[in-house]
C-alpha positions in Angstrom: -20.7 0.7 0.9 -19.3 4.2 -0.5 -16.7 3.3 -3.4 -13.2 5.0 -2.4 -11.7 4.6 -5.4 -12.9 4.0 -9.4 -11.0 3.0 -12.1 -12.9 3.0 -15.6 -11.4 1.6 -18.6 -7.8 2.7 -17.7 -4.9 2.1 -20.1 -1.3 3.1 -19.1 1.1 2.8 -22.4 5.2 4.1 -22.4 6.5 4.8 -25.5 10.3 3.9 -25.9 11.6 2.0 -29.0 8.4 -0.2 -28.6 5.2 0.6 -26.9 5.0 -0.7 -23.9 1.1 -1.3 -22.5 1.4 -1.8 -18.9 -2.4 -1.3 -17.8 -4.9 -2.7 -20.5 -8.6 -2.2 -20.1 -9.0 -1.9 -16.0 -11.9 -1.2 -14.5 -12.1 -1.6 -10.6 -13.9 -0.2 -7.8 -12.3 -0.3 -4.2 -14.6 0.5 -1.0 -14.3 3.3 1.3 -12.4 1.4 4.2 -11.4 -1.6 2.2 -8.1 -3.1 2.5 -7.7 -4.5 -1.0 -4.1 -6.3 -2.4 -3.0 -6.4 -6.2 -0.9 -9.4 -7.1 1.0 -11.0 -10.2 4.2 -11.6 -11.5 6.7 -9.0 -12.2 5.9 -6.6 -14.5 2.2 -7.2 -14.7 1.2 -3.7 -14.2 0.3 -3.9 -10.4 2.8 -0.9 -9.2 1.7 1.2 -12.3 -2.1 0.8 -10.9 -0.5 2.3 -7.5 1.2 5.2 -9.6 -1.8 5.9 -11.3 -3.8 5.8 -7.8 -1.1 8.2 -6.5 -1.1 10.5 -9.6 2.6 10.0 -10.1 1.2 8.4 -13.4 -1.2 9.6 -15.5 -3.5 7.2 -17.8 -3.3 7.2 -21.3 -6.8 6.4 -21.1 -9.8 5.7 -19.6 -11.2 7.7 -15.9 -10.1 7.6 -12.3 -12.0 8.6 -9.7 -10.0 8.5 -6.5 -9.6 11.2 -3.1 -7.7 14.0 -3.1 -5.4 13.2 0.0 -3.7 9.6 -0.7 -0.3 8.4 1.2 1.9 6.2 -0.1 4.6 3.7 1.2 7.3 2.6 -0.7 9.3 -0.8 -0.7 12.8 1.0 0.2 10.8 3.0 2.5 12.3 6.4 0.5 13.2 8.6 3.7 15.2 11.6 3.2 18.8 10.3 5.0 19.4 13.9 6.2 16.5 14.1 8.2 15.9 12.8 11.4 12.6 10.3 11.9 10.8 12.9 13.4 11.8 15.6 10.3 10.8 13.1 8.1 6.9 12.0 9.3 7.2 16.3 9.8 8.0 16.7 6.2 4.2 16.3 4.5 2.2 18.1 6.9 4.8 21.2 6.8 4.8 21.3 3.1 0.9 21.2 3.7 1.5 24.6 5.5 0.4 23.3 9.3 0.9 25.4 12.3 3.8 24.1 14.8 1.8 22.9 17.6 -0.4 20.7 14.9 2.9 19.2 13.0 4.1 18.3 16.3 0.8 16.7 17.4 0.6 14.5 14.1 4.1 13.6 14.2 3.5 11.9 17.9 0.5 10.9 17.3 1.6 8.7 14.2 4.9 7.8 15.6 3.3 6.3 18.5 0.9 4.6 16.1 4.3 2.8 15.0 5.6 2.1 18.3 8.7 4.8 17.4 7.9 7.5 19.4 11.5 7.1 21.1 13.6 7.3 18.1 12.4 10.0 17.2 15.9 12.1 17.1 17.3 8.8 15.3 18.8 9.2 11.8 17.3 6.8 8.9 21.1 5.2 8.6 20.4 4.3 12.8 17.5 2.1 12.5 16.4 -1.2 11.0 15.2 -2.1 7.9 11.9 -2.5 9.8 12.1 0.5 11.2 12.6 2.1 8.2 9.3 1.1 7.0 7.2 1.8 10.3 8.7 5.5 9.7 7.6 5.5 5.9 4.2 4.1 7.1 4.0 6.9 9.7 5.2 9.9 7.3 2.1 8.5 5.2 -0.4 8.6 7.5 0.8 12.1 8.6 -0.7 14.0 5.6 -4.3 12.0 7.1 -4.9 10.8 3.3 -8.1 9.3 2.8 -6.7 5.9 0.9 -3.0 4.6 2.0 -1.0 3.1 -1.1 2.2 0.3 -0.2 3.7 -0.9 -2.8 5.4 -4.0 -1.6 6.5 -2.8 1.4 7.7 -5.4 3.1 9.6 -7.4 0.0 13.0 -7.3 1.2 12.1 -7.8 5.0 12.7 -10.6 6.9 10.0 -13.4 7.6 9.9 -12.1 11.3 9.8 -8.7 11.1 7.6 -8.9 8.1 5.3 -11.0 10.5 5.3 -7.9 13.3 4.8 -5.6 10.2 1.7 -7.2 9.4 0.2 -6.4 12.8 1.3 -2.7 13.0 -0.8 -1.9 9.3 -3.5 -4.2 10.2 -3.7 -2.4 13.5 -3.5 0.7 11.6 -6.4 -0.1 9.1 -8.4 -1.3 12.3 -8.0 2.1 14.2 -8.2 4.5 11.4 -10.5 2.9 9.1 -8.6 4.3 6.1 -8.8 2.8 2.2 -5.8 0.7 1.9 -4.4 -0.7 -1.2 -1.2 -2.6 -1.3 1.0 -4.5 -3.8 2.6 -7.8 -2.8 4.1 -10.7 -4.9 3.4 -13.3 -2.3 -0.3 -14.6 -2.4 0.0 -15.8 0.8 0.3 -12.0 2.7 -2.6 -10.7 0.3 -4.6 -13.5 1.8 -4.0 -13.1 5.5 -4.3 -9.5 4.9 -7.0 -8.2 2.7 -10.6 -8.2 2.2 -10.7 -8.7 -1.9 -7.7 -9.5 -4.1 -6.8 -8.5 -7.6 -5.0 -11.1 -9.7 -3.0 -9.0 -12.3 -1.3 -10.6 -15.6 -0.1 -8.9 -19.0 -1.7 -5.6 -17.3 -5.1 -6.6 -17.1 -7.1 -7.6 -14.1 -7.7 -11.3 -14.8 -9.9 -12.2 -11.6 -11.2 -10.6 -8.3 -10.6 -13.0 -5.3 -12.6 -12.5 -1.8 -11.0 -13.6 1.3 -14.5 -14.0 3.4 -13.0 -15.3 6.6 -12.7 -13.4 9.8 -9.0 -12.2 10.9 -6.7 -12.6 12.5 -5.8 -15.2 9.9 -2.4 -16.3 11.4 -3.8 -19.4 12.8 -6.0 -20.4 9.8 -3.1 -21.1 7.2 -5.4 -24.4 6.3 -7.9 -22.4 5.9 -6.8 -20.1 3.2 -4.4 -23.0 1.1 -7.3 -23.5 -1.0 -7.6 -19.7 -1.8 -4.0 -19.8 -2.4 -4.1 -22.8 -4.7 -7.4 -20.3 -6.7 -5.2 -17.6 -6.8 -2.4 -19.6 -8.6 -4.8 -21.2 -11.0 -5.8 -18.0 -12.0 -2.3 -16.7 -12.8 -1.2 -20.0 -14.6 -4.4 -20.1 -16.9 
């Protein structure tokens, strides 16, 4: 399978009144039409690896090889308040310069992918917290990156509509086939949702874990304890 996205011997250091190395020494390779999950404790360097991804970071070191089109969702879900949901999945392919009739053919197209094609004249401050995200996931997809970034998305959801969240991106991933990388701090979502997981600590890439059984995982919560239990071993060695 065609790699998506290469990391070679990145570093990521911020200098303030002590350097601060946030990425030390990664090197990773992500598939074209992988879902793959960073995790680790706060502050391990996980989001910076989804910065540096994006290019809202740059390394101080090392390569990255990565598409020119990438989406990204954030965990407050970052819509512009003044705009309505349908201005705000709009926003990216207008700043891309696309004609009317295609902007308008995106915008249903993705909203429908997020079951919100009816709240469409609906103001960020009108919806959920869930809905909030399923517009941020849309406004993403409307730019048709190659690779979709989310980092933690779903952190300050609740365990319900976290659980419908789930199926709307693995849906997503399923239809469009796009490279997903995602950031969570619970090892239990990175293993009902991802094919290979990356166990960050002290910014460095300590182990890769792969989840090898078939989806959906919802019913299999036995199954994956032990890769759980791995995954936690990992980060307390």
């Amino acid at each position: 399978m065609i790699d998506s996205i290469i990391l070679e011997n990145v570093n990521k250091k911020y200098k303030g009144t002590k350097i601060i190395h946030a990425v030390v020494n990664v090197s990773l390779r992500i598939k074209k039409g992988e879902f793959f999950c960073l995790v680790g404790p706060s502050g391990c360097g996980k989001s910076t690896i989804l910065k540096l991804i994006a290019g809202l970071e740059y390394p101080t070191s090392g390569k990255i090889i990565k598409p020119d089109k990438i989406g990204m969702v954030f965990q407050s879900g970052a819509l512009l308040p003044w705009l309505t949901v349908e201005e705000n999945v709009d926003f990216g392919p207008k700043m891309n310069g696309l004609n009317e009739n295609k902007i308008k053919e995106r915008t249903t197209k993705n909203l429908q992918m997020v079951s919100l094609e009816e709240l469409r004249k609906k103001y960020p401050r009108e919806l959920s917290g869930g809905q909030r995200q399923r517009v941020g996931i849309a406004r993403a997809l409307a730019i048709e990156p190659d690779v979709l970034l989310l980092d933690e998305p779903f952190s300050a959801l609740d365990t319900l509509t976290t659980s419908e969240l789930h199926e709307y991106l693995l849906k997503i991933w399923r239809v469009t086939n796009k490279t997903i990388v995602m950031v969570s701090h619970l090892l239990e979502e990175a293993v009902l949702l991802s094919d290979r997981i990356g166990v960050m600590k002290e910014g460095e890439i300590k182990d890769i874990v792969e989840v090898n059984f078939p989806r959906p995982r919802i019913d299999k919560e036995k199954e994956f304890s032990p890769l759980v239990d791995k995954i936690r071993k990992i980060l307390s060695n």
